[in-house]
HTML snippet that shows the backbone in 3Dmol.js (N, CA, C, O; Angstrom):
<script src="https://3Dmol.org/build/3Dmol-min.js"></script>
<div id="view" style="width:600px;height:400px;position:relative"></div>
<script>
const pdb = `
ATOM      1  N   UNK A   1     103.809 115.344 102.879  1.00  0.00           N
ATOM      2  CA  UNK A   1     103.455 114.533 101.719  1.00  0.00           C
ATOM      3  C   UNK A   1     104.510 113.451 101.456  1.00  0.00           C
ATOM      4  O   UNK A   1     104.254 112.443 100.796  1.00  0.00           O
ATOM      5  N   UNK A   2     105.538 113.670 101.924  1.00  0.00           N
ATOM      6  CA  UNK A   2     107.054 112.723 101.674  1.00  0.00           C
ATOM      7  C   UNK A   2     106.698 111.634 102.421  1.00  0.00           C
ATOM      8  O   UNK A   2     106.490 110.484 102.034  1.00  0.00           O
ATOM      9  N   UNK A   3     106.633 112.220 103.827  1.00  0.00           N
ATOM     10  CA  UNK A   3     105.939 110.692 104.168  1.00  0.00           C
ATOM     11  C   UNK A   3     104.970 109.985 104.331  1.00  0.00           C
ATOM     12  O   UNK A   3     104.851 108.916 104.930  1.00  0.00           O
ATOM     13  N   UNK A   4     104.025 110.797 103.603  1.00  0.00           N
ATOM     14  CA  UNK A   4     102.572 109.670 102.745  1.00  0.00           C
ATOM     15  C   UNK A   4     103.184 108.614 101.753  1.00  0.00           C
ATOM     16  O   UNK A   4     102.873 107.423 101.711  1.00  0.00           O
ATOM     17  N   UNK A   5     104.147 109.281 100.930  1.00  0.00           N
ATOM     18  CA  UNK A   5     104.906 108.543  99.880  1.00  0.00           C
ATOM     19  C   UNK A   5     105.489 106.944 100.567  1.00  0.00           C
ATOM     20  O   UNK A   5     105.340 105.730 100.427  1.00  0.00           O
ATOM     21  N   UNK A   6     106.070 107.733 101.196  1.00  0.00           N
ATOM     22  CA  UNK A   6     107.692 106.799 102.185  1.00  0.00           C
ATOM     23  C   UNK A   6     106.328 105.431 102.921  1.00  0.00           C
ATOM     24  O   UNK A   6     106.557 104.238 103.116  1.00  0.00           O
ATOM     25  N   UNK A   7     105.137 106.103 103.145  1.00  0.00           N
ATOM     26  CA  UNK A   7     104.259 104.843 104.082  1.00  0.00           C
ATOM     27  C   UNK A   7     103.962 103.975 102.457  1.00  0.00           C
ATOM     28  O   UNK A   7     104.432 102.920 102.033  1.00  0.00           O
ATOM     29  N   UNK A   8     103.534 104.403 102.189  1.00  0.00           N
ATOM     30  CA  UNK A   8     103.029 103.898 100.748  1.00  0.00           C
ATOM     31  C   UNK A   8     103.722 102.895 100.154  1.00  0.00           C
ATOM     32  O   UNK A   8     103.175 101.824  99.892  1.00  0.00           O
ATOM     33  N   UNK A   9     105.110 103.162  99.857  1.00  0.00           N
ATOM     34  CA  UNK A   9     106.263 101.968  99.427  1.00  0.00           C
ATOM     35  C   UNK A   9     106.541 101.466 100.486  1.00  0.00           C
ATOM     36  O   UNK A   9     107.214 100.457 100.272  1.00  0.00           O
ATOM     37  N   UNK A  10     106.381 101.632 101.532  1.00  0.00           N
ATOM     38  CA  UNK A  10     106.861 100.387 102.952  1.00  0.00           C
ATOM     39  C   UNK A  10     105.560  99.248 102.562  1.00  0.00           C
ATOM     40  O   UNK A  10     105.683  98.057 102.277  1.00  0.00           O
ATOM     41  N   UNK A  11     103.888 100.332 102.694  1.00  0.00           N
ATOM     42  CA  UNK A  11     102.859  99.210 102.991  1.00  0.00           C
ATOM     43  C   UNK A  11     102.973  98.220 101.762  1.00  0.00           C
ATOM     44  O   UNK A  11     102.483  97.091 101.784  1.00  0.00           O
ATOM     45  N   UNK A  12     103.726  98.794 100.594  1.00  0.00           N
ATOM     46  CA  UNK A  12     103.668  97.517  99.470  1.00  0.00           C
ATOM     47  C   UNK A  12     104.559  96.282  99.912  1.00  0.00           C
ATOM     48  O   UNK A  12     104.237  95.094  99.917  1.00  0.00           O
ATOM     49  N   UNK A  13     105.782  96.874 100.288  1.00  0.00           N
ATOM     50  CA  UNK A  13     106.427  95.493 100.582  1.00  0.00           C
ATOM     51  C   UNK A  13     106.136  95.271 101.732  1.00  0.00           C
ATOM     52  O   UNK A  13     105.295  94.395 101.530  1.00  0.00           O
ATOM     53  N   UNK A  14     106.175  95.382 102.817  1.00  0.00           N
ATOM     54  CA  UNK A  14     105.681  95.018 103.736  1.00  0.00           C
ATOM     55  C   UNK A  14     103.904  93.978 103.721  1.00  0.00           C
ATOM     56  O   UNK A  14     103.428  93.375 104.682  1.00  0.00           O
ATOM     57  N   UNK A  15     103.449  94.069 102.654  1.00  0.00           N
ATOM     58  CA  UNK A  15     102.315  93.567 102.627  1.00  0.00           C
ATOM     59  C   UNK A  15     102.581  92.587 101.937  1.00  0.00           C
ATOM     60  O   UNK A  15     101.658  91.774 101.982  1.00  0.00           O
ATOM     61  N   UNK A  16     103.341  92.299 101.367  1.00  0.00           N
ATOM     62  CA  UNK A  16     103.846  91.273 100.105  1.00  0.00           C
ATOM     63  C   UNK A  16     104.469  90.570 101.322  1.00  0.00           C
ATOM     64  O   UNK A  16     104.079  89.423 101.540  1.00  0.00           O
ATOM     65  N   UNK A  17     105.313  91.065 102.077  1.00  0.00           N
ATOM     66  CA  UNK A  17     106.261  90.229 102.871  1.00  0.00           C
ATOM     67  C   UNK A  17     105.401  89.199 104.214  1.00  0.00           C
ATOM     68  O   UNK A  17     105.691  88.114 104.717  1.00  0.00           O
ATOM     69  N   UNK A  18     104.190  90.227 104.450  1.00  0.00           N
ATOM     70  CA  UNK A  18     103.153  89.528 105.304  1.00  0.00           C
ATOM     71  C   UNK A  18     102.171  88.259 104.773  1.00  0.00           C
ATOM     72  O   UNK A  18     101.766  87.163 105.161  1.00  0.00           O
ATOM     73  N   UNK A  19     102.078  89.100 103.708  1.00  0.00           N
ATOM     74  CA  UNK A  19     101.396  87.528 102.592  1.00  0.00           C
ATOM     75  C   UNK A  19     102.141  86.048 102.767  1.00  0.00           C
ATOM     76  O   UNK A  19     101.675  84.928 102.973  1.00  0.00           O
ATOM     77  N   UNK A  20     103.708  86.607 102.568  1.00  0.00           N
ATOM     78  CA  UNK A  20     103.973  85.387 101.977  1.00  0.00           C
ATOM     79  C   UNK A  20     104.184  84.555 103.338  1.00  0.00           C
ATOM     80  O   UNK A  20     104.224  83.325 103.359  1.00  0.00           O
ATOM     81  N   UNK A  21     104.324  85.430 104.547  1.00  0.00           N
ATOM     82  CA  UNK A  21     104.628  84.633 105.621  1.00  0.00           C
ATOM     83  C   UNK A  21     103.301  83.608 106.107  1.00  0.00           C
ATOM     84  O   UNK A  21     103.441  82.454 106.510  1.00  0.00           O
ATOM     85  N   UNK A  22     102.045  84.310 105.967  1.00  0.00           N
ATOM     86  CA  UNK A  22     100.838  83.570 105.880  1.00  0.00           C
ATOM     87  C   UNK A  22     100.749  82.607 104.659  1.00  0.00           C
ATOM     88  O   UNK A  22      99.617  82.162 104.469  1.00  0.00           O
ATOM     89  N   UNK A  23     101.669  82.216 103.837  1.00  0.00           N
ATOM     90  CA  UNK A  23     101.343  81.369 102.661  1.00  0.00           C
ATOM     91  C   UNK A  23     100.044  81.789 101.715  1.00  0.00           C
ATOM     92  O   UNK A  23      99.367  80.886 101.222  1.00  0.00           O
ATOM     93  N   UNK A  24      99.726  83.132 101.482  1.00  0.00           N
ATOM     94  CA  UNK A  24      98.617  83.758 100.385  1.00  0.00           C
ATOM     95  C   UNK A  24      99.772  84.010  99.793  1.00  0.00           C
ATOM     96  O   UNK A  24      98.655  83.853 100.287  1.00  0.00           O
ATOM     97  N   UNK A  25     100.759  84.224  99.289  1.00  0.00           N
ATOM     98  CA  UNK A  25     101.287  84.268  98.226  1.00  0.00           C
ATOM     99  C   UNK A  25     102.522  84.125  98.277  1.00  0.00           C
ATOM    100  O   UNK A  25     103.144  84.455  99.286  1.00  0.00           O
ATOM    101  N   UNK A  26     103.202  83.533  97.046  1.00  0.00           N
ATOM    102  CA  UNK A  26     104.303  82.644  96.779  1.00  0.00           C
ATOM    103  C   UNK A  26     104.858  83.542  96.485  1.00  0.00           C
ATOM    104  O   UNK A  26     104.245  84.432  95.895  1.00  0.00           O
ATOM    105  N   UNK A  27     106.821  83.749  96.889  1.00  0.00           N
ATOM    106  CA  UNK A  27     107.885  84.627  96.979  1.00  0.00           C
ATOM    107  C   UNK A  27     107.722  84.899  95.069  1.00  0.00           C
ATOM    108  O   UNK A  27     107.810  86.007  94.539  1.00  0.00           O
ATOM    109  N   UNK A  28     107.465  83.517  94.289  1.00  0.00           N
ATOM    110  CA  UNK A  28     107.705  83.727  92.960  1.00  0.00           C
ATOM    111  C   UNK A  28     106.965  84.567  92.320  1.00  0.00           C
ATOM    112  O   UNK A  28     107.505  85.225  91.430  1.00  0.00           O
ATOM    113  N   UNK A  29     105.622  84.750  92.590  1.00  0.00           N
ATOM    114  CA  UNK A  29     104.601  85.152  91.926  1.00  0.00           C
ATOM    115  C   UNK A  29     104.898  86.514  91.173  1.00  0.00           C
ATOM    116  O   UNK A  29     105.991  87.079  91.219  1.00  0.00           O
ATOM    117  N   UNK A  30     103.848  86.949  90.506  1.00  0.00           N
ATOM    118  CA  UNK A  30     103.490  88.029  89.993  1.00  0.00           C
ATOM    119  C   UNK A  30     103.220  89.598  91.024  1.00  0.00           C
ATOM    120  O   UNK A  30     103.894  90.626  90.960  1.00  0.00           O
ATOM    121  N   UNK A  31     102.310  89.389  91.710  1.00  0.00           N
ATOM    122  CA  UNK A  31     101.745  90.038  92.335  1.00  0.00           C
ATOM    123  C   UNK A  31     102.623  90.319  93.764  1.00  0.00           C
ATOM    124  O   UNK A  31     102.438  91.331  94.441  1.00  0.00           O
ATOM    125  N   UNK A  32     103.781  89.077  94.177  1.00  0.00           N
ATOM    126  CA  UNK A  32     104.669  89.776  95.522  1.00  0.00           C
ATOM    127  C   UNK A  32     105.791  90.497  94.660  1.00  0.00           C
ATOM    128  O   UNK A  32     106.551  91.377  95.066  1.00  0.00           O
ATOM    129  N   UNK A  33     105.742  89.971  93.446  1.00  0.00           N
ATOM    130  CA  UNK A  33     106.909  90.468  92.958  1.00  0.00           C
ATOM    131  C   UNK A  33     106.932  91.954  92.401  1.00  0.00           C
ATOM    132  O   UNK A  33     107.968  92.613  92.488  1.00  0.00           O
ATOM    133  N   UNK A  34     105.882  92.431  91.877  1.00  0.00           N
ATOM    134  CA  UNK A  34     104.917  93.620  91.757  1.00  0.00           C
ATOM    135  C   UNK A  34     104.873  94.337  93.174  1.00  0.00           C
ATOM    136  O   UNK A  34     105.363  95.459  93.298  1.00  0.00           O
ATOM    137  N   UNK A  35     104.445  93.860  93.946  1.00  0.00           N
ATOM    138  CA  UNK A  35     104.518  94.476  95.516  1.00  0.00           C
ATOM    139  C   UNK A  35     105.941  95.257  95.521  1.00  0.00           C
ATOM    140  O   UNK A  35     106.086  96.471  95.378  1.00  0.00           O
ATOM    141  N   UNK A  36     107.296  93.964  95.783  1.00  0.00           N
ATOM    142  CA  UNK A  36     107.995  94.662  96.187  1.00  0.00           C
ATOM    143  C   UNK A  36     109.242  95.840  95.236  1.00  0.00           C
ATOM    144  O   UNK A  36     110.126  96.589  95.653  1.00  0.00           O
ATOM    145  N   UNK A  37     108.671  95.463  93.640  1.00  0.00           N
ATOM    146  CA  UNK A  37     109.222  96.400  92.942  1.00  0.00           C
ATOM    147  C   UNK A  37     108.906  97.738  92.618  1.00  0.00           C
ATOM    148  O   UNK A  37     109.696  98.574  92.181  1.00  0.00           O
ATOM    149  N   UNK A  38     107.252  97.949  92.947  1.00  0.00           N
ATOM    150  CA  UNK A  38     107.021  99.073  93.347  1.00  0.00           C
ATOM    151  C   UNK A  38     107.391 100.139  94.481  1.00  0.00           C
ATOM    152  O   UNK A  38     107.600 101.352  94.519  1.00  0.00           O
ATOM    153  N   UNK A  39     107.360  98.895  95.538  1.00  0.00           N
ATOM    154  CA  UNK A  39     107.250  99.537  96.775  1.00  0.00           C
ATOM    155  C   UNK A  39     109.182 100.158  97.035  1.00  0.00           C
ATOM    156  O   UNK A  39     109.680 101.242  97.340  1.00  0.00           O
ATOM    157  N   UNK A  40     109.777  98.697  96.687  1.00  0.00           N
ATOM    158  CA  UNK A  40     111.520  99.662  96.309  1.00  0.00           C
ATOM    159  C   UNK A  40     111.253 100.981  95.373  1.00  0.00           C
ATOM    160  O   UNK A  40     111.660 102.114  95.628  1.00  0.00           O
ATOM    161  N   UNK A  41     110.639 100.666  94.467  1.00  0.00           N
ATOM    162  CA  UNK A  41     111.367 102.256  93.769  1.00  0.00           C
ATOM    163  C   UNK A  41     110.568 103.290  93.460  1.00  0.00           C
ATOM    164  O   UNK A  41     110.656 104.143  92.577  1.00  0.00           O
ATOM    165  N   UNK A  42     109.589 103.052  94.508  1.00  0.00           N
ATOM    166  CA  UNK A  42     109.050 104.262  95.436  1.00  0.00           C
ATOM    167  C   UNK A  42     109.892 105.093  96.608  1.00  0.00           C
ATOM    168  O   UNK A  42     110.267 106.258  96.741  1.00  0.00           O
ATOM    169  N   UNK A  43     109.989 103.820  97.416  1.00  0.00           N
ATOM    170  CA  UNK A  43     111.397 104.327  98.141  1.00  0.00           C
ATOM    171  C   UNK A  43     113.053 104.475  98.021  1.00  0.00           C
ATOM    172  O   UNK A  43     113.897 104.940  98.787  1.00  0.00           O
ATOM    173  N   UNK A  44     113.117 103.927  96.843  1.00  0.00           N
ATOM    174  CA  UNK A  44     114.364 104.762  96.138  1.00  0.00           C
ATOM    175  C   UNK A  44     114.154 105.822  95.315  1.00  0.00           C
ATOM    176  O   UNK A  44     115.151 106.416  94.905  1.00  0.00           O
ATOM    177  N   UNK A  45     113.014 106.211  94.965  1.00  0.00           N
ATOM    178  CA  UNK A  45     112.828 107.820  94.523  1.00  0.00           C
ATOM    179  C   UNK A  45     113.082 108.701  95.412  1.00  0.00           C
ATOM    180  O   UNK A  45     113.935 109.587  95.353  1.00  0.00           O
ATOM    181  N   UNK A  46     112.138 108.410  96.489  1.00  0.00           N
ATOM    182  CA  UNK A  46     112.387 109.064  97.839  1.00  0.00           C
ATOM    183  C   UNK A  46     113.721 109.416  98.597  1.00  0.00           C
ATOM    184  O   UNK A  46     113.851 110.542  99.078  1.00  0.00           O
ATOM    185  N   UNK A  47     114.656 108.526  98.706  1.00  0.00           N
ATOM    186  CA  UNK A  47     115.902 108.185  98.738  1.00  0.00           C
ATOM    187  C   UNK A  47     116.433 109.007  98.019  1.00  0.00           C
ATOM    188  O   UNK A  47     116.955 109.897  98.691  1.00  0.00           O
ATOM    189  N   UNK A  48     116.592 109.177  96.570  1.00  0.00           N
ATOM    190  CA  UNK A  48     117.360 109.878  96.054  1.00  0.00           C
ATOM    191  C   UNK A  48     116.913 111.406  96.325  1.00  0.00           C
ATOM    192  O   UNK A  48     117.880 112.101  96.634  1.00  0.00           O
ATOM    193  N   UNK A  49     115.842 112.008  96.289  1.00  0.00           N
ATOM    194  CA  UNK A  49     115.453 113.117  96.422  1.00  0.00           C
ATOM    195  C   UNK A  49     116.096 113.414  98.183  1.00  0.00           C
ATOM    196  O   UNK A  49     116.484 114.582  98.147  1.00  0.00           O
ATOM    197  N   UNK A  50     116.299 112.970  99.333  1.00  0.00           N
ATOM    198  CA  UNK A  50     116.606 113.278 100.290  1.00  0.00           C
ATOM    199  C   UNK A  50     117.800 112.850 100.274  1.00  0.00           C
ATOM    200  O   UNK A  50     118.258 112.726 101.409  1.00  0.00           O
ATOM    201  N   UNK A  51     119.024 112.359  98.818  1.00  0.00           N
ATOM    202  CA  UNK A  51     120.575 112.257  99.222  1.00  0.00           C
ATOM    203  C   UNK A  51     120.728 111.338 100.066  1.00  0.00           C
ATOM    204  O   UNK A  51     121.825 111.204 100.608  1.00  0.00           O
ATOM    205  N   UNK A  52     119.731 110.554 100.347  1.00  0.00           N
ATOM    206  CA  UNK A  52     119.869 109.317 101.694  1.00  0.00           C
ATOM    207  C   UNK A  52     120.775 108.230 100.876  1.00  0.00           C
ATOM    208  O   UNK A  52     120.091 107.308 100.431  1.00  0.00           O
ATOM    209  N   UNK A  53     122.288 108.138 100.559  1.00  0.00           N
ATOM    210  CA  UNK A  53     122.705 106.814  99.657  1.00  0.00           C
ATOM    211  C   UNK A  53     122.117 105.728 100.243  1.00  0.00           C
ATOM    212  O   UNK A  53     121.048 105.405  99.725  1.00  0.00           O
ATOM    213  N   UNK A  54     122.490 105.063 101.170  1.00  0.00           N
ATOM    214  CA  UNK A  54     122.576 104.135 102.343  1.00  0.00           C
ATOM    215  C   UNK A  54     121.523 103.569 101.532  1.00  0.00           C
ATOM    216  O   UNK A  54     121.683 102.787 100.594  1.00  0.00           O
ATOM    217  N   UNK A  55     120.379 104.051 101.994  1.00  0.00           N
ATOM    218  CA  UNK A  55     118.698 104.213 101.766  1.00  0.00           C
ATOM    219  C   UNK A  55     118.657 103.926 100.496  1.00  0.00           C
ATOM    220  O   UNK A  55     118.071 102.862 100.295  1.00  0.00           O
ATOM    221  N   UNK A  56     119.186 104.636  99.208  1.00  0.00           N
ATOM    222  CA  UNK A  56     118.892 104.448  97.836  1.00  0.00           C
ATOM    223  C   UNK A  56     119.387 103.163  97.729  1.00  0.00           C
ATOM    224  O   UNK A  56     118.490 102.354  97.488  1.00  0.00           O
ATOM    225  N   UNK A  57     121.013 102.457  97.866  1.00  0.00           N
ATOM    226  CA  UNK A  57     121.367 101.392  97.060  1.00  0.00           C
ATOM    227  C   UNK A  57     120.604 100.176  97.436  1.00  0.00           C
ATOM    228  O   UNK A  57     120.348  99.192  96.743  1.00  0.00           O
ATOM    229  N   UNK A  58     120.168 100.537  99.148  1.00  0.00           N
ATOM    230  CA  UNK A  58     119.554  99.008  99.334  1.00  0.00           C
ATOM    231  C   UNK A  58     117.939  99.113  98.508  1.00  0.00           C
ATOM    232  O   UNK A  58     117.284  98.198  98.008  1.00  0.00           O
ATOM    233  N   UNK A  59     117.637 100.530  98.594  1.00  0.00           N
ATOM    234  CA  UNK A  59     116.092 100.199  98.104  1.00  0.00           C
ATOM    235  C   UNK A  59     116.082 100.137  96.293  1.00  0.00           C
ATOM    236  O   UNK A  59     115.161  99.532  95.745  1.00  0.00           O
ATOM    237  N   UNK A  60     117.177 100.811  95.453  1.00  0.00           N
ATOM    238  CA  UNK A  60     117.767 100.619  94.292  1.00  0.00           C
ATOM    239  C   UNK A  60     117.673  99.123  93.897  1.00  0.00           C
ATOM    240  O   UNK A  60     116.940  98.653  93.027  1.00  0.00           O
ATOM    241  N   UNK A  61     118.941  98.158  95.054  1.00  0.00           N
ATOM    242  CA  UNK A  61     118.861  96.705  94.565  1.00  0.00           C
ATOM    243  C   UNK A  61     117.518  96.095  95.054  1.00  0.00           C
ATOM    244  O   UNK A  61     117.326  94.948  94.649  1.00  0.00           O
ATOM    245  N   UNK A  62     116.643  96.578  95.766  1.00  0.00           N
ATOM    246  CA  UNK A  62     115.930  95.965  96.192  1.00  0.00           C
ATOM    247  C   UNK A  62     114.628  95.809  95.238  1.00  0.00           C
ATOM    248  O   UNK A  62     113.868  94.840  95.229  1.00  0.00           O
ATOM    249  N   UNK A  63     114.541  96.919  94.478  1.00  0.00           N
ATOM    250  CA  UNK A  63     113.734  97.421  93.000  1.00  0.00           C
ATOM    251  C   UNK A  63     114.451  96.369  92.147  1.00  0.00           C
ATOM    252  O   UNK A  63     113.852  95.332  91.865  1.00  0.00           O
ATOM    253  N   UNK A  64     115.671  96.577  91.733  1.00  0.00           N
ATOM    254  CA  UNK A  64     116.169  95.815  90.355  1.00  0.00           C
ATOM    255  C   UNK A  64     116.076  94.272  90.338  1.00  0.00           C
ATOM    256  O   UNK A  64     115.813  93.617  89.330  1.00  0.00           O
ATOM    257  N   UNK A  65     116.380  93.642  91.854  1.00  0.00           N
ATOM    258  CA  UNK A  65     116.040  92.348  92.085  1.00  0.00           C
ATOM    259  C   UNK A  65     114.822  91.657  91.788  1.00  0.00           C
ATOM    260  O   UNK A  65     114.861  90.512  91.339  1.00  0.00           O
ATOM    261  N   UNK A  66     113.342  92.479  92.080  1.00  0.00           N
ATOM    262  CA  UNK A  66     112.301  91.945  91.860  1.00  0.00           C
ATOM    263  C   UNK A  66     111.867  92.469  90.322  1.00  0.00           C
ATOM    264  O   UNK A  66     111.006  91.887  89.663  1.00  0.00           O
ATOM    265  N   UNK A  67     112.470  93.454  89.930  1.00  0.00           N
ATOM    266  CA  UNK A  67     112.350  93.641  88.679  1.00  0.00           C
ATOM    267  C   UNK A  67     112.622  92.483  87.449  1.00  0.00           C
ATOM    268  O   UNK A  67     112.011  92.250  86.406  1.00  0.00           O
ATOM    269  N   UNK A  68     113.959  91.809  88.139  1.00  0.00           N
ATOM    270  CA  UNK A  68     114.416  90.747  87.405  1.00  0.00           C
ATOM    271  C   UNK A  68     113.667  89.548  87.703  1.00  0.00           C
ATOM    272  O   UNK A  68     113.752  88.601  86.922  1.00  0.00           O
ATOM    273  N   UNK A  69     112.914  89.468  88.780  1.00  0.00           N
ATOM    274  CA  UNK A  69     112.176  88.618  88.975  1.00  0.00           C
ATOM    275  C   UNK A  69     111.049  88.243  88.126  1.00  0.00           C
ATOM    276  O   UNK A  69     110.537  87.203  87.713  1.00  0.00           O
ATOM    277  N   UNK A  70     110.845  89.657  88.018  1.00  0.00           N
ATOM    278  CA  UNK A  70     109.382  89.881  87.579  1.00  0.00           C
ATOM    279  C   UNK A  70     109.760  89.271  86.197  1.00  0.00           C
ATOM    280  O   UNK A  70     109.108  88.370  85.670  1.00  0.00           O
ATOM    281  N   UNK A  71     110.638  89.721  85.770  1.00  0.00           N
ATOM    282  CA  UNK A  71     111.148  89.669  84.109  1.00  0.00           C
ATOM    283  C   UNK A  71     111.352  87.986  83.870  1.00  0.00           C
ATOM    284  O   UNK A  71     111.068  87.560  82.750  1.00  0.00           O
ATOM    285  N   UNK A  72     111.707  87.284  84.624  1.00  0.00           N
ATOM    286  CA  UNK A  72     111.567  85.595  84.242  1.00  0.00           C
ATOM    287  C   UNK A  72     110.753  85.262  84.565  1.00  0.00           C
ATOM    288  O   UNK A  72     110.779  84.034  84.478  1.00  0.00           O
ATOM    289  N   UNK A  73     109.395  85.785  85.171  1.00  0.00           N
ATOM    290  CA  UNK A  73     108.227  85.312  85.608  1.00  0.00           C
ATOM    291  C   UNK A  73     107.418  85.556  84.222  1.00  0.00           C
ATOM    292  O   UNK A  73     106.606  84.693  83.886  1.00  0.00           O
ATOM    293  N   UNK A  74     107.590  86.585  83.486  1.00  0.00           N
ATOM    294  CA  UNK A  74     106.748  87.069  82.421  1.00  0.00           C
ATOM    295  C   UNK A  74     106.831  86.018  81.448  1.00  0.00           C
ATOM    296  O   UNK A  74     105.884  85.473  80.881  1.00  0.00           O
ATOM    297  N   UNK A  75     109.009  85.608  81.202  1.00  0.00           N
ATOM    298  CA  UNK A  75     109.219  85.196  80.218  1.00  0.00           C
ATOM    299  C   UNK A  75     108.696  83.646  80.604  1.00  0.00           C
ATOM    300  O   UNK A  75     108.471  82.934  79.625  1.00  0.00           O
ATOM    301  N   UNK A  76     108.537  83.209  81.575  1.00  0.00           N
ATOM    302  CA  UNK A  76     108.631  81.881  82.154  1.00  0.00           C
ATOM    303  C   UNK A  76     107.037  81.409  81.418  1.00  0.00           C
ATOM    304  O   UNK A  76     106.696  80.352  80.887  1.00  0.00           O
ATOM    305  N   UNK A  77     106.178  82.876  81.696  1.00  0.00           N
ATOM    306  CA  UNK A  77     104.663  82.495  81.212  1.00  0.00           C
ATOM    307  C   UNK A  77     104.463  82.433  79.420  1.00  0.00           C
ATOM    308  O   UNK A  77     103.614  81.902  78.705  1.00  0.00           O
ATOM    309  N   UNK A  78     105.426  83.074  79.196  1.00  0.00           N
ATOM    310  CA  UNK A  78     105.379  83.586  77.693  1.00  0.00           C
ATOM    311  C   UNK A  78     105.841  82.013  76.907  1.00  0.00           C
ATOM    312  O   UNK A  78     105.233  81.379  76.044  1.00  0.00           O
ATOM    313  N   UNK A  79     107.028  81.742  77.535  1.00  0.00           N
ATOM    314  CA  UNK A  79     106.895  80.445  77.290  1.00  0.00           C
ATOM    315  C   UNK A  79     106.071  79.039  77.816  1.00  0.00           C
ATOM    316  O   UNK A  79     106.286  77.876  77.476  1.00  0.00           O
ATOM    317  N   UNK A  80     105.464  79.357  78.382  1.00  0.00           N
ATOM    318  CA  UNK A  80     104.664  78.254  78.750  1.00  0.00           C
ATOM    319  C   UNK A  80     103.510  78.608  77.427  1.00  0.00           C
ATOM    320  O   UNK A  80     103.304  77.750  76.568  1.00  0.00           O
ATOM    321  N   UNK A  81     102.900  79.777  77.393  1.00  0.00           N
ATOM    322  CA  UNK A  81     102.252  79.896  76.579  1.00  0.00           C
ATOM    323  C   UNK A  81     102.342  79.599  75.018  1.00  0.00           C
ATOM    324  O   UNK A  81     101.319  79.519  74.339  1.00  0.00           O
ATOM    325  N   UNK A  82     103.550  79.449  74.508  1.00  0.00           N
ATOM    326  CA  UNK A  82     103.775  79.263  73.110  1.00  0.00           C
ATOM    327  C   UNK A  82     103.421  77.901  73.026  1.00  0.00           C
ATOM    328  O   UNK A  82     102.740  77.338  72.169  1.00  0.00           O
ATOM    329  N   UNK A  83     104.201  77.259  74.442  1.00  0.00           N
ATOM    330  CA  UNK A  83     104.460  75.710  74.092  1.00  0.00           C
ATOM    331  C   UNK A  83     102.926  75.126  74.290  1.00  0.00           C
ATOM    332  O   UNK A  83     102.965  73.996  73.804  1.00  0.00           O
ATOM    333  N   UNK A  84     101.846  75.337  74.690  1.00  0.00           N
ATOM    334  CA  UNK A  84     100.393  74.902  75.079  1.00  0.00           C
ATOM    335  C   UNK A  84     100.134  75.293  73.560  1.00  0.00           C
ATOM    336  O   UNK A  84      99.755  74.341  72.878  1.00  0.00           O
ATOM    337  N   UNK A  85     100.232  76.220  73.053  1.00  0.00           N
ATOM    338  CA  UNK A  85      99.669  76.549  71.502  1.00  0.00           C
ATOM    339  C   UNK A  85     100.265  75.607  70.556  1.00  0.00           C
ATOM    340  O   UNK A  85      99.514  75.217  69.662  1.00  0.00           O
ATOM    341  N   UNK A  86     101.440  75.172  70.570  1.00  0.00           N
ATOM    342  CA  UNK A  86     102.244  74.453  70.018  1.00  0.00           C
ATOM    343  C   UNK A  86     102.176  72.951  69.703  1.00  0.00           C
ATOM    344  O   UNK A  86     102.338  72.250  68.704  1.00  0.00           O
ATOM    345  N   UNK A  87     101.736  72.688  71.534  1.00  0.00           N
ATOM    346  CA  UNK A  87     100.996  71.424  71.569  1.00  0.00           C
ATOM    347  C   UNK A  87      99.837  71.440  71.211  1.00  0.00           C
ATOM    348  O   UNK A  87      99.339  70.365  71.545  1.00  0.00           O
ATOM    349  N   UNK A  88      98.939  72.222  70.587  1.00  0.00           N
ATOM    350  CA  UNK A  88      97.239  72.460  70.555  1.00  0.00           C
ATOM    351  C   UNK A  88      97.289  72.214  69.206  1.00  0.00           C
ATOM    352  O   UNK A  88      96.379  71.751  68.519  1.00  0.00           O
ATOM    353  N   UNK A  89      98.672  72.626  68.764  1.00  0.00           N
ATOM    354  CA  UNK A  89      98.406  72.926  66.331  1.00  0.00           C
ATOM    355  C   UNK A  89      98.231  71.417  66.201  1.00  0.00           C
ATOM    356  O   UNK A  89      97.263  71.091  65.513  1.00  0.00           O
ATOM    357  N   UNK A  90      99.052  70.301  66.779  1.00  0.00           N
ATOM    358  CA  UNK A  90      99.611  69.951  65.664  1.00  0.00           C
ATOM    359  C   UNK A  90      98.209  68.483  66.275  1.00  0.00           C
ATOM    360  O   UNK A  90      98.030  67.477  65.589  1.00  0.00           O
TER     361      UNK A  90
END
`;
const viewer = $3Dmol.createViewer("view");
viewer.addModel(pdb, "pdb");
viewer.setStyle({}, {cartoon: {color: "spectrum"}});
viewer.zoomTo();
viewer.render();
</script>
């Protein structure tokens, strides 16, 4: 079952990483960025449960990176969104 898991968080990033090489989706987006923050800390769960460090810190930073990604992508929309309402009041 561990490594149903372990295929599972590879096929996310790995599928994100195939996308973007075909140009279906942009490194910035939502959805690669979703790919590969799942797919890290899937395999840094995994990682930690088998004591693999090596394995955890790269798949650890590899989670927190797109996490942060994800997190100025949200705020990036959040503000785009105020400012379209903003321009719409007045």
């Amino acid at each position: 079952m561990e490594q149903v898991i372990q295929l599972i968080g590879a096929a996310l990033i790995l599928t994100a990483f195939v996308l973007a090489q075909i140009e279906r989706l942009q490194p910035s987006s939502a959805t690669y960025l979703t790919l590969n923050f799942l797919g890290g800390l899937i395999l840094a769960a995994v990682a930690a449960l088998d004591l693999d460090l090596g394995f955890l810190v790269l798949e650890s930073v590899w989670a927190a990176v797109s996490a942060a990604g994800l997190i100025r992508f949200v705020q990036a929309a959040r503000q785009g969104a105020q400012a379209t309402r903003e321009g719409n009041v007045g």
